[in-house]
C-alpha positions in Angstrom: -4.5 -19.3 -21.4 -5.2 -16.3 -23.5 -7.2 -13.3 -21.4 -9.6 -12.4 -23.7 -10.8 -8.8 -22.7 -8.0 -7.2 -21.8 -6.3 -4.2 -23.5 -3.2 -5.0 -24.7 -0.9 -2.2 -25.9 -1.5 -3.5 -30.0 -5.3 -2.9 -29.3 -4.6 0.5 -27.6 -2.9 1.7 -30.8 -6.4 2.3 -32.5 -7.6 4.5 -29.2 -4.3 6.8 -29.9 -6.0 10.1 -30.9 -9.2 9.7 -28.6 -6.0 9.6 -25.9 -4.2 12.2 -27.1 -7.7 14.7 -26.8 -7.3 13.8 -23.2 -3.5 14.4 -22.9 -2.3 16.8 -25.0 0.2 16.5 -27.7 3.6 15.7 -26.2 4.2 20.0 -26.3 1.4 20.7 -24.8 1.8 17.5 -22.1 5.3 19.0 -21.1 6.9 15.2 -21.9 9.4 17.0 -23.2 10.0 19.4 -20.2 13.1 18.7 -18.0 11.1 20.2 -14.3 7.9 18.4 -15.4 6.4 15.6 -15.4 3.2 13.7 -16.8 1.9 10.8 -15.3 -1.1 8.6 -16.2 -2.5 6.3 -14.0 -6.1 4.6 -13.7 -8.3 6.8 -11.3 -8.1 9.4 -8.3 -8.4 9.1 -4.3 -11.5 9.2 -3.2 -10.4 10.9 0.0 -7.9 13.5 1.0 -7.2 12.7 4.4 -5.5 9.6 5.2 -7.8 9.4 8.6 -11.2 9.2 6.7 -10.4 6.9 3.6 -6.9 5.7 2.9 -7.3 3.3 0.8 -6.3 2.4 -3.2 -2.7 2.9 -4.7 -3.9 6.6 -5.9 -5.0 7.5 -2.5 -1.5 6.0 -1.2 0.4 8.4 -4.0 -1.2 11.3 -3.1 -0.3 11.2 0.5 3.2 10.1 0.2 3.4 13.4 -2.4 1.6 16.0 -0.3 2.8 14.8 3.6 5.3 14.5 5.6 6.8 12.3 8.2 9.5 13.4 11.1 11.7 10.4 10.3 11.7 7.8 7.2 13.3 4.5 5.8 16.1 5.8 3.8 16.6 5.0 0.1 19.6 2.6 -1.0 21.3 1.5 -3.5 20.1 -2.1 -4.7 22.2 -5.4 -4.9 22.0 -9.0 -6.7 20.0 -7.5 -9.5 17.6 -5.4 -7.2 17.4 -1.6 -8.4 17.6 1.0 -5.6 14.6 0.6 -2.7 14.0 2.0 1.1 15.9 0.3 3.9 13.2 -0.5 5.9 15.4 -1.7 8.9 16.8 1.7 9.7 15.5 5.1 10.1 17.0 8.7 9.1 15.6 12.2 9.2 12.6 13.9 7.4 10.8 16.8 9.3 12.8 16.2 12.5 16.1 17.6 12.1 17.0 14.9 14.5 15.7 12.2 16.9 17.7 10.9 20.0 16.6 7.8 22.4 16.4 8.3 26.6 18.8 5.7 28.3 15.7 3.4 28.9 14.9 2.9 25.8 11.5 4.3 26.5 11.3 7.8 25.4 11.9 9.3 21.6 12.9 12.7 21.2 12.3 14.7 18.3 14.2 17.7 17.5 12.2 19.0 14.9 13.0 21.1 11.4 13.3 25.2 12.1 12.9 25.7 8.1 10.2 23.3 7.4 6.8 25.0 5.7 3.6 23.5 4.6 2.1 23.3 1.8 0.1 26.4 2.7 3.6 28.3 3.7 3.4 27.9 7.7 6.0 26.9 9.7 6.2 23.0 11.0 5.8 23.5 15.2 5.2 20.8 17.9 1.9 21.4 18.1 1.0 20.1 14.7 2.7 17.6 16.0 0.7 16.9 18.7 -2.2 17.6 17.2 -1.8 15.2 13.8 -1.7 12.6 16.7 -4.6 13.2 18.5 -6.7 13.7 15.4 -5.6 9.8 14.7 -6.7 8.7 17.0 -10.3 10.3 17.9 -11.1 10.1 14.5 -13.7 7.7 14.5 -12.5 6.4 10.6 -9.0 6.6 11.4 -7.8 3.1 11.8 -4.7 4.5 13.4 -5.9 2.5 17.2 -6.4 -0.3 15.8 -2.9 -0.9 13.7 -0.8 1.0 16.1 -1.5 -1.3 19.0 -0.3 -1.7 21.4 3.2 0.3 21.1 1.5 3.0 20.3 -2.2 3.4 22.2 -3.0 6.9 23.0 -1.9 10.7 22.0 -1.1 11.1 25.5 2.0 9.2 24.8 3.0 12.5 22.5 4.0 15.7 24.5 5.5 19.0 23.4 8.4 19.8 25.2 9.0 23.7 23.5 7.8 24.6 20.0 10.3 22.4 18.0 10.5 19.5 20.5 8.7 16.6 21.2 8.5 13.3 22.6 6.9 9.7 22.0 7.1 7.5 24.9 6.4 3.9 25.1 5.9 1.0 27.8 8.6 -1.2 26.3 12.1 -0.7 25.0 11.0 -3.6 22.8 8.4 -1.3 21.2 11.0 0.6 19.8 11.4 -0.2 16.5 7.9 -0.5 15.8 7.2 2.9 16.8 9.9 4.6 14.6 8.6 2.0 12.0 4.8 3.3 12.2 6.6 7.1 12.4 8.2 6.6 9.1 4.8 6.5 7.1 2.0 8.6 6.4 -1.2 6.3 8.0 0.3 7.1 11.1 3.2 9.0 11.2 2.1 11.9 8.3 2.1 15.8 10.4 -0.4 17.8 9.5 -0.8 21.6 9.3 -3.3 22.4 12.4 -3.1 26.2 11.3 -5.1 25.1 8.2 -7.3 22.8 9.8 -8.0 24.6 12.7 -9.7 27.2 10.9 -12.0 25.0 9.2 -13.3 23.2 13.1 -16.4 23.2 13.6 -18.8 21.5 16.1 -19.9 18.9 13.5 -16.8 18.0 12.4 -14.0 18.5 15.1 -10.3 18.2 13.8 -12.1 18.9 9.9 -11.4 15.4 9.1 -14.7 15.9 6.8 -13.3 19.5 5.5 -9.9 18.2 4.6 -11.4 14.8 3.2 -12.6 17.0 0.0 -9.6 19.9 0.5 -5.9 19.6 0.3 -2.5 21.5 1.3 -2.8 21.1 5.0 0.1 18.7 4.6 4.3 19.4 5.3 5.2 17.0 1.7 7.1 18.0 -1.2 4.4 18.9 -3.1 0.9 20.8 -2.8 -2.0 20.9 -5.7 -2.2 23.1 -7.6 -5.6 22.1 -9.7 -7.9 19.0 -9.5 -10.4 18.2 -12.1 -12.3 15.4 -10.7 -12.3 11.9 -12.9 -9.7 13.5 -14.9 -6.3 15.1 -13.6 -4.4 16.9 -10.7 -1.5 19.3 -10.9 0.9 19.5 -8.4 3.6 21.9 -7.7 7.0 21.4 -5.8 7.3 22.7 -2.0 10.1 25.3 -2.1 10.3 25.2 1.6 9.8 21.0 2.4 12.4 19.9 4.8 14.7 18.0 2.6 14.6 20.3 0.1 12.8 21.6 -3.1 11.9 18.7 -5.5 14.2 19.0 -8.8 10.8 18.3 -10.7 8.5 21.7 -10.3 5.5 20.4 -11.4 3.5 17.0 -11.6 0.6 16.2 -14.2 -1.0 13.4 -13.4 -3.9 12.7 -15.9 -6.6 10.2 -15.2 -6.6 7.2 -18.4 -9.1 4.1 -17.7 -7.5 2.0 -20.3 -4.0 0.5 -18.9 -3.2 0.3 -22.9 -3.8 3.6 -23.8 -1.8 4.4 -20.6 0.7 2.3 -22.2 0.8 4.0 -25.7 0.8 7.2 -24.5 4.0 6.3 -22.6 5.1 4.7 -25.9 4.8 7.8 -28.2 6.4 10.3 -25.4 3.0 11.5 -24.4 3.7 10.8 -20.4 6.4 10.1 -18.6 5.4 7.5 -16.4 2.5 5.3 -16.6 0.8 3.2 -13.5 -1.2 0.5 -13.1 0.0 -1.2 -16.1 -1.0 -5.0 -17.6 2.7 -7.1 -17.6 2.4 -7.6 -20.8 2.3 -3.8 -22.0 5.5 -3.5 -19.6 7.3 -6.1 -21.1 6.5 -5.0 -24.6 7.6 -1.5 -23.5 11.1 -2.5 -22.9 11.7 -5.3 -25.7 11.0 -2.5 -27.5 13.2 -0.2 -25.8 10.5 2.8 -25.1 10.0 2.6 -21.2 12.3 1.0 -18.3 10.6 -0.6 -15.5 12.4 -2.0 -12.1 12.7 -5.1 -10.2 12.9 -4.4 -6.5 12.4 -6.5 -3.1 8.6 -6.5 -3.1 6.4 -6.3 -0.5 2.9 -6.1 -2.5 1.2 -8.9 -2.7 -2.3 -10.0 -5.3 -4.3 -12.1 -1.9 -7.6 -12.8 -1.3 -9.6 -12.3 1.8 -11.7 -15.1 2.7 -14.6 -13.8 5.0 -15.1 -16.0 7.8 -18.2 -15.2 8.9 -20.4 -15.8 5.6 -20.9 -19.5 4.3 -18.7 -21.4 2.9 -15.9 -19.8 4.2 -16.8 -20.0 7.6 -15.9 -23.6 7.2 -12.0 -23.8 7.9 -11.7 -26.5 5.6 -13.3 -25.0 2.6 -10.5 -21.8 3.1 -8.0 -24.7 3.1 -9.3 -26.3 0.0 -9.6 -23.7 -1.6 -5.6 -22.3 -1.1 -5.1 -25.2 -3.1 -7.3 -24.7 -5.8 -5.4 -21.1 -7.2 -3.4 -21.8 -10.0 0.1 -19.3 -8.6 2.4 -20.1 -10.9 0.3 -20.3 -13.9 -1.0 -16.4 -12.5 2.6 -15.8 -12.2 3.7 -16.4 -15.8 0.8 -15.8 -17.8 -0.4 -12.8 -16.2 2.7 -11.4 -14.6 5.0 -12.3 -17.0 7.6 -13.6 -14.5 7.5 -10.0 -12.6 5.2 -12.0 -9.8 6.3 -15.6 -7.3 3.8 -17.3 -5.4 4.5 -16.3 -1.7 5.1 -18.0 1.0 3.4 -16.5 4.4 2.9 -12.9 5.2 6.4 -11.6 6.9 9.5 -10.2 5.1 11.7 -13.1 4.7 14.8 -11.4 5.0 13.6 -9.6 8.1 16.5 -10.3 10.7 15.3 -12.6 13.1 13.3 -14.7 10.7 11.9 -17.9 11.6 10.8 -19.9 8.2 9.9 -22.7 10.3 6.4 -24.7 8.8 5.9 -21.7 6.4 5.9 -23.3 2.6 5.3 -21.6 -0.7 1.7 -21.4 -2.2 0.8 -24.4 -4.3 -1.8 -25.7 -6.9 -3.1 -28.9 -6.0 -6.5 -29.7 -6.8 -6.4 -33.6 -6.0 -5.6 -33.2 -2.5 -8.3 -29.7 -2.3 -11.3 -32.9 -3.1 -9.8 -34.9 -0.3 -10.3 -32.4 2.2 -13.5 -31.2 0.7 -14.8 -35.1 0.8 -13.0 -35.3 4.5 -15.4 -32.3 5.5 -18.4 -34.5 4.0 -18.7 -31.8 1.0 -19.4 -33.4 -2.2 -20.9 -31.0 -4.2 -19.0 -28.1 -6.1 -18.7 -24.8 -3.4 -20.3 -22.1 -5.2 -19.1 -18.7 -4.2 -18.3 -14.8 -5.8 -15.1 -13.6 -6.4 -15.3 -9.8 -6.5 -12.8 -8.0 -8.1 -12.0 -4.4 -8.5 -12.3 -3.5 -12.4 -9.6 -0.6 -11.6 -6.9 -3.4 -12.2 -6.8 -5.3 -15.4 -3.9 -7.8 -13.6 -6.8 -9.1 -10.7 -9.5 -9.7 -13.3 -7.0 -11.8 -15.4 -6.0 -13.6 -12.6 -9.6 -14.4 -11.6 -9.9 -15.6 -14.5 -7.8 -18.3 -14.1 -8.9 -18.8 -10.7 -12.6 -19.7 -11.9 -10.9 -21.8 -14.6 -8.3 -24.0 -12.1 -10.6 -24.0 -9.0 -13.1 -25.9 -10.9 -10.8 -29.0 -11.5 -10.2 -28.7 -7.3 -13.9 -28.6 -6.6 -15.2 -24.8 -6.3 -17.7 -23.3 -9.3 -16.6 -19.3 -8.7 -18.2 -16.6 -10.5 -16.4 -13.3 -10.7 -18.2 -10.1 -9.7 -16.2 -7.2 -11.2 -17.4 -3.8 -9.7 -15.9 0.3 -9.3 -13.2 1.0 -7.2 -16.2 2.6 -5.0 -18.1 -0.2 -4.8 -15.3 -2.6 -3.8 -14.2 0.0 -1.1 -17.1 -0.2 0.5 -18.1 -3.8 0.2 -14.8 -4.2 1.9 -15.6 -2.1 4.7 -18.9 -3.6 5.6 -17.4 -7.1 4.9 -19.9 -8.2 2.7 -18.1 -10.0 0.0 -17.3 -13.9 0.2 -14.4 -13.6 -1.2 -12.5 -10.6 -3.2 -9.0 -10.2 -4.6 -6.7 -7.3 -4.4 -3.2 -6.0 -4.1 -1.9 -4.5 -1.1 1.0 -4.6 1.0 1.9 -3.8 4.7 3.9 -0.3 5.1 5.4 -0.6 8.3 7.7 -4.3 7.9 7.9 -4.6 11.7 6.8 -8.3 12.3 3.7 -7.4 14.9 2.6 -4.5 12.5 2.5 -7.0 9.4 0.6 -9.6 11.2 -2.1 -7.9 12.8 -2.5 -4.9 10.2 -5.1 -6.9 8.8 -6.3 -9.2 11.7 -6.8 -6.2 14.4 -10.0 -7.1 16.4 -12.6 -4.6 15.3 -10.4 -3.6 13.1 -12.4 -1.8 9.6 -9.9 -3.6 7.7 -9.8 -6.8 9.1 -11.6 -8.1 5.7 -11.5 -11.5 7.0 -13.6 -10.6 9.9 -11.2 -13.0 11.9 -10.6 -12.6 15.5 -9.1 -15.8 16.7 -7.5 -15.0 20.4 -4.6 -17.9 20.0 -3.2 -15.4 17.4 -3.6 -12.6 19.5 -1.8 -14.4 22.1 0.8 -15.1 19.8 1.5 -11.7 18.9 1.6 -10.2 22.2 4.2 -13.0 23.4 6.8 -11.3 20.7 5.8 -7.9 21.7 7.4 -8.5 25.1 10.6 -9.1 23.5 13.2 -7.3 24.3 14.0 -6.8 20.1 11.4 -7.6 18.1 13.9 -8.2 15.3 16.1 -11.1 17.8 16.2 -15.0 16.8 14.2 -15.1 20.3 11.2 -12.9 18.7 11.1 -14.7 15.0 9.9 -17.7 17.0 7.3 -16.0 18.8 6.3 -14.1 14.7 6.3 -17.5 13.3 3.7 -19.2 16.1 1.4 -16.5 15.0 2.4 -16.5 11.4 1.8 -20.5 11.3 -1.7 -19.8 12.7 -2.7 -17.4 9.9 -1.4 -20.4 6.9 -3.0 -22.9 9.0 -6.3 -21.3 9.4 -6.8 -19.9 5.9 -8.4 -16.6 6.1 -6.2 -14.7 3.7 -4.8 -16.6 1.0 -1.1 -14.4 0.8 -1.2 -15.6 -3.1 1.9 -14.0 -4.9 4.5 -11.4 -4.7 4.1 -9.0 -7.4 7.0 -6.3 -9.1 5.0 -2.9 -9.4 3.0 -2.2 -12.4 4.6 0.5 -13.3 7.0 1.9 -16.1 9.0 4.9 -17.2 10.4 6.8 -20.1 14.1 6.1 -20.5 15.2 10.0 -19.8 13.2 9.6 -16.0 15.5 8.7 -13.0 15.2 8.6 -9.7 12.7 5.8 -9.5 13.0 4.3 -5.4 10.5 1.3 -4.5 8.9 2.4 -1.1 7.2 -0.7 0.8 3.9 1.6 0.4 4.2 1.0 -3.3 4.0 4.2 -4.6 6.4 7.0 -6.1 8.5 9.7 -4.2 7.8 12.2 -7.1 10.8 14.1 -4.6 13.3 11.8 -5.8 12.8 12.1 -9.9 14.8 13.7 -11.9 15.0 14.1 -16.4 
């Protein structure tokens, strides 16, 4: 089926000079430049702290950019036709020089980088690690409590022992590897500069969660900013003094481009060097043609669709059922995706050691049997319901597309409400839609992190608004196993995994390849499980 509105790289040919007003010829763009880079992607973050809005794959990219973490999944070489992507199953180094491990397993010791600076040049100290950790979690929009739980509860589990030492403790030696795991990632683990944000305390806002929302360089990354023009580019500059060293790129352009096929034609004619948030179709006509490389990687980002189960009709289990049935995956997969997507099957890595694929089965269309169990719950009348869709991604309005198209052949008449990245945010937050589509992923791949990221009771991004305590239950059973990554504790994952595909209120829909391409001079490229680029690692 032919999408009719999108913007396909032909159509973004005519839109060539109004883009190159906005970018610069390639000179003046520094596409040419060997320690600079230009980048175009769809929009900005709408937040500069992680603990007041973390949302959105800009938001995600700035924060990997501009923090840092004491330890991280290291970057490896890719096999059977994967290209090179974080081991997420091991840890290694970032700000802490080193970490070691009491003989109980229930302390984590941190010896922490002596040459480590911030962005704003101050030296990296125990205290901002203690004091990143506390801000966490008495923030009251940090949702650091609610996906952290319950390894990691409390800052009072973080103690400086002398100004480059500290410790984590934890009430399990089964917690473990989910602690290192949340460590490794900037929504929990990212150290802050409390120099910085100390100075801008006050009583109204205490840790300057509100300052730094709007401010940046308080953060120990690679990078700081340089310049931000709002709704149309940032500039960052390399950290001479981050912990694993100075980036080889020195500066970073990223330049705000609605269109994803003027993003695309401006990678084209050498105008940027990478381009995000692309349609499939741009990428694969970007390398038929030999003018951008893109990557296939193990992907953990998934297009889904929370079903909230507190407004009609999906409050009714059997509508949420009915309707998993009624989206068209593998028709999304080709026509939209161009092959670069698979329907999914449950939530958990399946090559997570440990792994029990027991009653999990891959997403299928199937809209005879959706009208049985529709007619079994006594509904014989199309369900009507809105699909909202952010407009920031061209992929999720073609796809809903199709979904309005096959769903009405299973029983559903949907009608798609595209809105602003704003607006989606915060009809999200308030849970408010009936149904919405996005692409998002968990960071942290330890099996209790994955399944309750998003089902946390309370929780501002439990979308779903579902709280069911069997699942609950579930989860907590593998938590108080000895190795959360044993044969024992994939049984215990896939009770509460089983729960989530037999209860509908996320459809997991596909796994998608990231939208992204690059010119054929940029490497370094690594897939990180948050989906975004390590500028740190490029090189021309």
């Amino acid at each position: 089926m032919k999408i009719p509105f999108r913007t396909t790289l032909a159509s973004a040919l005519s839109l060539t000079a109004l883009a190159l007003t906005a970018c610069g010829s390639s000179s003046s763009a520094g596409g040419t430049s060997a320690d600079q880079l230009v980048i175009v992607t769809a929009s900005q973050p709408a937040s500069f702290a992680a603990d007041y809005a973390s949302t959105g794959y800009e938001a995600a990219e700035y924060f990997v950019n501009t923090s840092g973490t004491l330890i991280r999944n290291p970057y490896v070489d890719g096999t059977e036709g994967m290209d090179r992507h974080q081991d997420v199953y091991d840890f290694e180094p970032e700000l802490a020089e080193s970490y070691e491990v009491s003989d109980d397993g229930l302390t984590y010791i941190f010896n922490l980088s002596t040459t480590a600076r911030s962005t704003a040049g101050n030296p990296l100290t125990a205290e901002d690690v203690v004091y990143s950790m506390k801000r966490k979690f008495e923030t009251p929009t940090s949702v650091v409590s609610f996906v952290s739980a319950p390894i990691f509860t409390s800052p009072d589990q973080v103690t400086a022992v002398d100004e480059h030492t500290v410790t984590f403790t934890v009430d399990k030696p089964g917690y473990g590897f989910t602690l290192l795991s949340l460590l490794s990632h900037f929504a929990v683990g990212a150290i802050y500069d409390s120099t910085v944000l100390k100075e801008h305390e006050s009583a109204e806002d205490p840790y300057a969660v509100e300052w730094s929302s709007q401010n940046f360089n308080w953060g120990f990354g690679a990078y700081k900013v340089d310049d931000f023009t709002s709704g149309q580019q940032m500039v960052y500059s390399a950290n001479p003094d981050f912990a694993l060293g100075e980036p080889e790129v020195k500066r970073i352009v990223q330049r705000v481009i609605a269109e994803p096929g003027q993003r695309a034609n401006l990678l084209t004619v050498g105008d940027a060097d990478i381009a995000t948030q692309l349609l499939p179709s741009d990428q694969k006509t970007m390398v038929e043609n030999g003018t951008a490389q893109v990557f296939t990687v193990p992907t953990n980002a998934f297009m889904y669709l929370p079903l909230t189960t507190t407004i009609a009709p999906f409050d009714d289990e059997a509508v949420r059922k009915a309707f998993a049935l009624a989206v068209p995956y593998d028709q999304i997969a080709e026509e939209v995706y161009e092959g670069r997507a698979e329907p999914a099957a449950g939530v958990l890595d399946p090559t997570a050691p440990g792994y029990d694929a027991t009653g999990i089965v891959q997403n299928t269309y199937d809209p005879a049997q959706a009208k049985r169990i529709l007619a079994d719950a006594g509904i014989t009348e199309p369900v009507e319901f809105t699909l909202t869709v952010n407009n920031t991604y061209p992929d999720l309005q073609a796809a809903a597309v199709q979904i309005q198209s096959a769903a009405a052949e299973a029983g559903f008449e949907v009608t798609i409400d595209p809105v602003s990245n704003a607006a989606f945010q915060e009809g999200l937050s308030s849970k408010s839609f009936q149904a919405s589509m996005g692409r998002d992923y968990s960071i942290v791949q330890s099996p209790p992190y994955v399944m309750t990221l998003f089902y946390a009771a309370g929780s501002p991004i439990n979308w779903p608004n579902w709280e069911v305590p069997a699942f609950y239950d579930a989860v907590a059973e593998g938590n108080d196993a000895a190795d959360p990554l044993s044969d024992e504790a994939g049984v215990l994952w896939n009770k509460a995994e089983r729960l989530i595909e037999e209860q509908v209120p996320t459809i997991w829909a596909l796994k998608v390849q990231p939208l992204n391409a690059f010119a054929k001079d940029v490497e370094g490229y690594t897939f990180r499980t948050d989906n975004v680029i390590d500028y740190s690692e490029l090189s021309k």
